[in-house]
C-alpha positions as CSV (number, residue, x, y, z in Angstrom):
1,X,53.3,-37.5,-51.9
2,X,49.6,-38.7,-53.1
3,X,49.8,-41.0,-55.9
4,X,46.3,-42.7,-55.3
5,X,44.2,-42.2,-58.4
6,X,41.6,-40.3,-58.9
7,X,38.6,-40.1,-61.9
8,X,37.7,-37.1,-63.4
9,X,34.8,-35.6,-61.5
10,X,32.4,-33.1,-62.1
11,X,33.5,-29.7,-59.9
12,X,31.0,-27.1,-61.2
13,X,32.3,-24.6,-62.9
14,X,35.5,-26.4,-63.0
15,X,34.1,-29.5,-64.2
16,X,36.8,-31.1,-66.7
17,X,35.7,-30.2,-70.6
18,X,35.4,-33.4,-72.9
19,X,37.8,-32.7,-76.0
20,X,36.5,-33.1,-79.2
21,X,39.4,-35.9,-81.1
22,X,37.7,-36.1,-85.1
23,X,41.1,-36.7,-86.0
24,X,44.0,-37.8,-84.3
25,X,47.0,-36.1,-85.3
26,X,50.2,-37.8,-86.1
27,X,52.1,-38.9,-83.0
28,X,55.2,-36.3,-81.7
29,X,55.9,-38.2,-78.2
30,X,58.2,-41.1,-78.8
31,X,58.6,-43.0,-75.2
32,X,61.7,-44.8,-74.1
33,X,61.6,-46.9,-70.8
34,X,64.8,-48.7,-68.9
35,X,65.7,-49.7,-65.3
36,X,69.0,-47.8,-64.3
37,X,71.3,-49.6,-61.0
38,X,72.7,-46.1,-60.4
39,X,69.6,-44.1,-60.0
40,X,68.3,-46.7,-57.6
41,X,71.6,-46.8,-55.6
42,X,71.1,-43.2,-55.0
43,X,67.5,-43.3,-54.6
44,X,68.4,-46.4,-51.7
45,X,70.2,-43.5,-50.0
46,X,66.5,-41.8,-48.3
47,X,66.2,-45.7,-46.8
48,X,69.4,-45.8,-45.7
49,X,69.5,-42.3,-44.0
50,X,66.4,-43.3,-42.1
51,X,64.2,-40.8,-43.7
52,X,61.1,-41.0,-42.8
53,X,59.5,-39.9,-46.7
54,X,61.1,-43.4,-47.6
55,X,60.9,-46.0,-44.5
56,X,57.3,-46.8,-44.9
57,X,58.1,-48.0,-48.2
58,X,61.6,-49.6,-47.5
59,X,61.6,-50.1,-44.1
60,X,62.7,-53.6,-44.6
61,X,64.9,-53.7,-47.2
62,X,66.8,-50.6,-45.5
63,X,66.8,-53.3,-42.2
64,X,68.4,-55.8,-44.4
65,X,71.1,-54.4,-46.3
66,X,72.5,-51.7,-43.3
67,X,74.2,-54.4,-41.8
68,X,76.5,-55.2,-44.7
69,X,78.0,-51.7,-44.1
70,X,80.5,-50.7,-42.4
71,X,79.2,-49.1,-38.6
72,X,81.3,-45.6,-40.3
73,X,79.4,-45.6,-43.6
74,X,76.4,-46.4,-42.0
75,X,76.3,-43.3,-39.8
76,X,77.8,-41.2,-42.8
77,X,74.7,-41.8,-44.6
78,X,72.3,-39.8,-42.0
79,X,74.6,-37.2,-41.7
80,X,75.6,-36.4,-45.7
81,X,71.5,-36.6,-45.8
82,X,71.1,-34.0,-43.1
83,X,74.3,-31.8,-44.3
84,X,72.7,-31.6,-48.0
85,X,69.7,-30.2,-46.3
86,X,71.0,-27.9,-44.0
87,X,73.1,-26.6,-46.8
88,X,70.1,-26.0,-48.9
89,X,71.4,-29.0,-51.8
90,X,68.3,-30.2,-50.6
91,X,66.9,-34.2,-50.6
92,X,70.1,-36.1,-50.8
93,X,69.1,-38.8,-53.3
94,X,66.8,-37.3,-55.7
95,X,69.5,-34.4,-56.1
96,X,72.5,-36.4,-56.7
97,X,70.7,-37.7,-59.4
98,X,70.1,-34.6,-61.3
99,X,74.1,-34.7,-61.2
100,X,74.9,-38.3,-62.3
101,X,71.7,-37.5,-64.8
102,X,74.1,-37.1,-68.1
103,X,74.6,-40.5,-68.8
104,X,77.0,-41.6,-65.2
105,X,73.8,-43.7,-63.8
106,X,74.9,-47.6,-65.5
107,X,75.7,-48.8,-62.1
108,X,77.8,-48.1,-59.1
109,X,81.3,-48.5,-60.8
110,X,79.9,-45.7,-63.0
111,X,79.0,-43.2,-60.2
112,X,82.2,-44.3,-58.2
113,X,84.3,-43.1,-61.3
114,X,82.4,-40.1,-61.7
115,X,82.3,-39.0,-58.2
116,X,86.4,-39.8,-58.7
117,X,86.5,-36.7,-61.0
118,X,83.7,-34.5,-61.2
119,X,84.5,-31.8,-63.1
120,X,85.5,-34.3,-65.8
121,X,81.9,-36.5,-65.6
122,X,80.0,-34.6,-64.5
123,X,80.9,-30.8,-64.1
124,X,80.2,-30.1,-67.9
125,X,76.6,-31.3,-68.3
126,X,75.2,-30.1,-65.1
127,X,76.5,-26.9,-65.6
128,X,74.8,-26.8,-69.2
129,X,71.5,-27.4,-67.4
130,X,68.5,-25.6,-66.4
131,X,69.5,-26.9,-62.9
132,X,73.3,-25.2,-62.4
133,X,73.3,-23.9,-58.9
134,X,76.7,-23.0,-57.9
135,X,76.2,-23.4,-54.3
136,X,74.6,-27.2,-54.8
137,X,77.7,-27.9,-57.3
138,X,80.4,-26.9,-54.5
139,X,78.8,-28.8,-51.7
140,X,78.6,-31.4,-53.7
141,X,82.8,-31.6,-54.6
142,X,83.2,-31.0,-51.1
143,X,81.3,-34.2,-50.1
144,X,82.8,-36.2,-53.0
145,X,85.5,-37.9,-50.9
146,X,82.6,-39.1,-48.5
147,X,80.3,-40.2,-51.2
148,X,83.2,-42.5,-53.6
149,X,83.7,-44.5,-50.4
150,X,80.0,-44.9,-49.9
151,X,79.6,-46.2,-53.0
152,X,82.8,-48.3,-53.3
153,X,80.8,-49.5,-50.0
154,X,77.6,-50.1,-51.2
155,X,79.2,-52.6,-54.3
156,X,81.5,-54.6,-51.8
157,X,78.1,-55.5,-49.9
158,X,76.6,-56.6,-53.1
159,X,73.9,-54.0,-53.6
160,X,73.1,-55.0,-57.5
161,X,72.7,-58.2,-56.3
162,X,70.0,-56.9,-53.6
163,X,68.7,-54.8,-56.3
164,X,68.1,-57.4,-58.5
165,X,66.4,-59.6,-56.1
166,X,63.9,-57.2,-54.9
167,X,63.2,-55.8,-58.1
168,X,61.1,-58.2,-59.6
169,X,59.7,-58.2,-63.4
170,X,61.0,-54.8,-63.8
171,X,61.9,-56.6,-67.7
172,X,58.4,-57.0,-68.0
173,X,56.9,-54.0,-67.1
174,X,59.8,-51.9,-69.3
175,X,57.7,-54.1,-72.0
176,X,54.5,-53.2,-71.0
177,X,55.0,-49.8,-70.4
178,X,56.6,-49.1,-74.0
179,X,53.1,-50.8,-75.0
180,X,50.7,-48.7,-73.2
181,X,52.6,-45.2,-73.3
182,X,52.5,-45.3,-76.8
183,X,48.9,-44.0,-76.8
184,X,49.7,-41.0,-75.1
185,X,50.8,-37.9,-77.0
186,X,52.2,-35.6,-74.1
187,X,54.8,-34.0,-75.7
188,X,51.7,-32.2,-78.1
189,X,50.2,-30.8,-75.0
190,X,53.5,-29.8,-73.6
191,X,54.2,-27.7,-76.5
192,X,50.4,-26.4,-77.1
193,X,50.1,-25.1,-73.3
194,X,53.5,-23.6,-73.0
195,X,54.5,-22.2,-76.5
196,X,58.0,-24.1,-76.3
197,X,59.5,-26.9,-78.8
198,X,60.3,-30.2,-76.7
199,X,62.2,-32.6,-77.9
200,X,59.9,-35.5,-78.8
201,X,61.8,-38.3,-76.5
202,X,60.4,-38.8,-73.2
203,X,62.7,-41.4,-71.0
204,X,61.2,-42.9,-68.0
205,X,63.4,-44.7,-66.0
206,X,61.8,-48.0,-63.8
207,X,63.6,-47.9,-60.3
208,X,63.0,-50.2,-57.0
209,X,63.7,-47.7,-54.5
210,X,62.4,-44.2,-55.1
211,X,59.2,-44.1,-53.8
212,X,57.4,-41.4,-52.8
213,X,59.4,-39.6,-55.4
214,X,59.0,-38.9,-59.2
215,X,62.2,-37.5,-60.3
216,X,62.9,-35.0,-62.9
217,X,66.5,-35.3,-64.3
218,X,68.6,-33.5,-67.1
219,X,67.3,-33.3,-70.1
220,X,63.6,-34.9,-71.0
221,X,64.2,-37.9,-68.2
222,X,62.5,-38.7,-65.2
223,X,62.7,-41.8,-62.6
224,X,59.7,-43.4,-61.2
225,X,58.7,-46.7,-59.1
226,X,58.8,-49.9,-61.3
227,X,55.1,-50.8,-59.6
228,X,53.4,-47.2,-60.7
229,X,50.5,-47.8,-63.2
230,X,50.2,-46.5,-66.5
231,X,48.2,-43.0,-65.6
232,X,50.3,-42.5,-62.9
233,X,53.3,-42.6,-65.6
234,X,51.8,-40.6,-67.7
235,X,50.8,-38.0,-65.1
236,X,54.0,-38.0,-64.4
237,X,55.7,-37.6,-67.7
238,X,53.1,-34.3,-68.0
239,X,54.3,-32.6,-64.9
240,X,58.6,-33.0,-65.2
241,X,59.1,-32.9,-68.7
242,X,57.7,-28.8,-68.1
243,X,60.2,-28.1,-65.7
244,X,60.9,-25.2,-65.3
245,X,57.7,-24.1,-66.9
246,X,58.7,-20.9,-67.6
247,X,62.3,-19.0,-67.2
248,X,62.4,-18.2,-63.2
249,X,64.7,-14.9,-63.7
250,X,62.8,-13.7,-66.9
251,X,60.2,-10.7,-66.1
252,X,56.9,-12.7,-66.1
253,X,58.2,-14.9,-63.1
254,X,60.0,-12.0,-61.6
255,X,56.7,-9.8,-61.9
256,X,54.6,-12.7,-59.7
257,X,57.2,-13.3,-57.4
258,X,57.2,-9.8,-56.1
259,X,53.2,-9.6,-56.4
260,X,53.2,-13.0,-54.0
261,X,55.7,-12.0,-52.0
262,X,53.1,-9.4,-50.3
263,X,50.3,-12.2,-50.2
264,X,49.5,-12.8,-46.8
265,X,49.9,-16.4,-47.7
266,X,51.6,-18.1,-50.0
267,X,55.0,-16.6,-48.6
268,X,53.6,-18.5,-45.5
269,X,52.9,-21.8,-46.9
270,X,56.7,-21.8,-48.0
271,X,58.1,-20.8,-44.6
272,X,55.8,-22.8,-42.0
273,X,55.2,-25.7,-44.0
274,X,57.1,-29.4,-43.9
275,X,60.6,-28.9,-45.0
276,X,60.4,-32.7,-46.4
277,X,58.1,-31.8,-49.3
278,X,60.8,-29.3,-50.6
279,X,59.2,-26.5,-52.3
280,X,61.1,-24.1,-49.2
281,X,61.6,-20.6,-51.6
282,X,59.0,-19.0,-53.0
283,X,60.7,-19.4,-56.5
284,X,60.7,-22.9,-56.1
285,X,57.0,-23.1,-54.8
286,X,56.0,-21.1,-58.5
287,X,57.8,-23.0,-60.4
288,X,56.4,-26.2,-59.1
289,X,52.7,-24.8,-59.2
290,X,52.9,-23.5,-62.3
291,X,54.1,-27.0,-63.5
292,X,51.0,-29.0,-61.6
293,X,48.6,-26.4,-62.5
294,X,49.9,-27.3,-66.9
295,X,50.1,-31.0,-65.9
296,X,46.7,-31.1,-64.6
297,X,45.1,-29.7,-67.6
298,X,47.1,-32.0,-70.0
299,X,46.3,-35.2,-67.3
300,X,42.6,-33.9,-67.8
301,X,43.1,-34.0,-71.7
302,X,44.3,-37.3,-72.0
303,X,42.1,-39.2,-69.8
304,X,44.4,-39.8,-66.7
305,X,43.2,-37.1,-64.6
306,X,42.6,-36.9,-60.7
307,X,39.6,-35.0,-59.1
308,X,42.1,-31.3,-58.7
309,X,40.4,-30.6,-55.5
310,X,41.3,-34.0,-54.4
311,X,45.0,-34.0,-55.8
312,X,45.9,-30.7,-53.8
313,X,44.0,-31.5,-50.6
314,X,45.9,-34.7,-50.3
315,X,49.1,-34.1,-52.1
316,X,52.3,-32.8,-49.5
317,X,49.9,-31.2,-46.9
318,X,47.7,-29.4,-48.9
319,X,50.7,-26.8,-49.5
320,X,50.2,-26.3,-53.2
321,X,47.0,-23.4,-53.2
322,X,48.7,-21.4,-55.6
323,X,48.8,-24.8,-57.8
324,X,45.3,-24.5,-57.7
325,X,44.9,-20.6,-58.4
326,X,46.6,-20.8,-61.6
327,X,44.7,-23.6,-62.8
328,X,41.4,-22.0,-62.1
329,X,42.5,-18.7,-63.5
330,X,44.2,-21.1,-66.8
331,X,40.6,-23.0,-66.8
332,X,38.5,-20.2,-66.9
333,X,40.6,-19.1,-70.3
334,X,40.3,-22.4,-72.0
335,X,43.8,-22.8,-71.8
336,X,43.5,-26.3,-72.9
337,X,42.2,-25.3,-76.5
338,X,43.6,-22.2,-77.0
339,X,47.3,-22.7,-75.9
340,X,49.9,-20.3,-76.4
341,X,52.8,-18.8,-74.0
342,X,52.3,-19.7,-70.8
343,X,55.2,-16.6,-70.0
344,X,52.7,-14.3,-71.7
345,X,50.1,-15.5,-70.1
346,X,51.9,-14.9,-66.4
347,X,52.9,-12.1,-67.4
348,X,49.2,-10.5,-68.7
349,X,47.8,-12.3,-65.5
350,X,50.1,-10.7,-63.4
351,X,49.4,-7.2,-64.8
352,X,45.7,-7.8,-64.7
353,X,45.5,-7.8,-61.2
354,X,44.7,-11.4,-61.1
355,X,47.4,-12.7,-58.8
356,X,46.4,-9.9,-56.2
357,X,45.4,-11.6,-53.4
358,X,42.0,-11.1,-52.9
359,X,41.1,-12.6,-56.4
360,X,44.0,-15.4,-56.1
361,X,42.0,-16.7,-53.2
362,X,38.9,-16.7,-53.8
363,X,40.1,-18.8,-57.2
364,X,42.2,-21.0,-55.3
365,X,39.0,-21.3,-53.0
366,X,36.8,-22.4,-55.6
367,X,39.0,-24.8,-57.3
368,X,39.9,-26.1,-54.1
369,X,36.8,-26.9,-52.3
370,X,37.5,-24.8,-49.6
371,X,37.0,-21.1,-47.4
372,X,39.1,-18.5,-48.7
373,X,40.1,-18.3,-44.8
374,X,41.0,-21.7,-45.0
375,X,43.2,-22.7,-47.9
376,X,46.1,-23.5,-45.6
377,X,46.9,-25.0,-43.2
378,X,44.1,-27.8,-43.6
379,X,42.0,-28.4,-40.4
């Protein structure tokens, strides 16, 4: 996943629109920042499986803890990773922590006892959230066994301990952070672009081990590398905190699925490309683009901005045209200052004929910086 950064750049027609600020408004985001043993214990897990998303980040800290494990667990890990794909749970770490996300992520005593009794800990929260899947939630109990001993395994060999050392002035940058975020008011732009009330509290947790990853959780969290910069958080913050960006079975997202699903493309892109990078259902690819198309007009708006042809050129194969569609087609209405519903505006685009796919190319194209007959795969 790209996370170099990239300055606003002039693009043409797309160039990115200076906003006028006479008067700032009174704040709405208020920012929390903590470190969280838990989420990094799962997040460890992509290292430990040998993933190869993770290994050129933690190749040697996944060489040095293995061998306090057990030979057992240490094969178990691979193969729970590999089962929770082939089951369609998806990417074992980040996922398990949208489950643990309701408070179970203090440490590893704290997921041990919730993996003990799920439907207790964790059961009633997830199954609040926008992210109930019932299929995900019964793999999961039937793995549960598996994972308590993994983790009982993991705090034996002293992982906190490991944490801690590697971690470095993750105190430090909590500081910082809480400093620098607070000029940042993304929750305003959230609500402006999408026509939704957010809660004003964006937490952002610090972790050691989750790289390439920035995580969305339940409710208005999101876990991050301790080392990413400032923009980078805040880029961040701008594209989970939307998720989902509009209701996936209401009409609007129903309409454009069945529009793209006859685009000689984009139902492409989601069958050929990397299963790593997720994104494998055409439902799941909208949802994500609509997201990054929003977050890069509110990244725009406050300054922290990569070039978009750049982002989605480099960014998980250049998978993410439609990503770039939308945010042409939201550009060319001045989303940024008028705002609204973003599920009105699906929906009118969809009826308009816009998503058709002769116009959602050549949009894509321009935005892009590429031939309509080239948008994917990249040579």
């Amino acid at each position: 996943m790209d996370r170099r950064l990239f300055l606003a750049a002039s693009l043409g027609s797309f160039a990115i629109p200076t906003l006028a600020h006479a008067q700032r408004p009174p704040m709405r985001t208020r920012w929390k920042v903590r470190a969280s043993e838990g989420f990094d214990a799962l997040a460890f897990l992509g290292p430990l499986a040998g993933g190869d998303l993770y290994l050129p980040y933690y190749q040697a800290d996944a060489n040095a803890f293995a061998p306090r494990l057990a030979a057992a667990i240490r094969s178990d890990i691979p193969a729970l990773s590999k089962e929770a794909e082939r089951s369609g749970f998806g990417l074992l770490g980040p996922n398990l922590s949208v489950l643990f996300s309701n408070g179970s992520d203090t440490d590893l005593p704290t997921l041990t006892a919730s993996v003990a009794a799920p439907e207790a800990r964790l059961f009633p929260a997830y199954r609040a959230s926008p992210y109930w899947n019932e299929n995900d939630w019964r793999w999961f109990v039937g793995v549960a066994p598996r994972l308590k001993v993994l983790f009982e395994s993991m705090q034996a060999a002293g992982f906190a301990a490991f944490r801690d050392e590697r971690a470095g002035a993750v105190t430090r940058r909590i500081v910082e952070l809480d400093r620098d975020l607070a000029d940042y008011d993304v929750i305003r732009l959230h609500e402006k672009l999408t026509g939704r009330v957010f809660d004003p509290l964006i937490e952002v947790v610090l972790l050691q081990f989750c790289k390439p990853h920035g995580i969305k959780v339940q409710g208005q969290t999101f876990l991050q590398a301790a080392d990413w910069n400032t923009p980078i958080t805040v880029r961040n913050a701008a594209h989970e905190m939307l998720h989902p960006p509009v209701p996936m079975d209401g009409a609007a997202a129903q309409a454009a699925l069945a529009v793209l699903a006859k685009d000689p493309l984009i139902p492409r892109v989601v069958t050929d490309h990397d299963p790593k990078w997720g994104y494998t259902t055409l439902e799941g690819l909208l949802n994500e683009d609509i997201a990054q198309a929003l977050d890069q007009l509110i990244s725009e708006a406050l300054g922290v901005a990569r070039n978009p042809a750049d982002r989605w050129r480099k960014a998980d194969d250049g998978i993410h045209v439609l990503a770039g569609a939308i945010y042409g087609m939201l550009r060319h209405d001045r989303w940024i200052e008028t705002g609204g519903s973003i599920e009105a505006w699906l929906a009118g685009a969809v009826r308009a004929g816009r998503f058709d796919p002769g116009r959602l190319h050549a949009v894509a194209a321009q935005v892009l910086e590429r031939p309509v007959n080239a948008l994917w795969p990249l040579a």
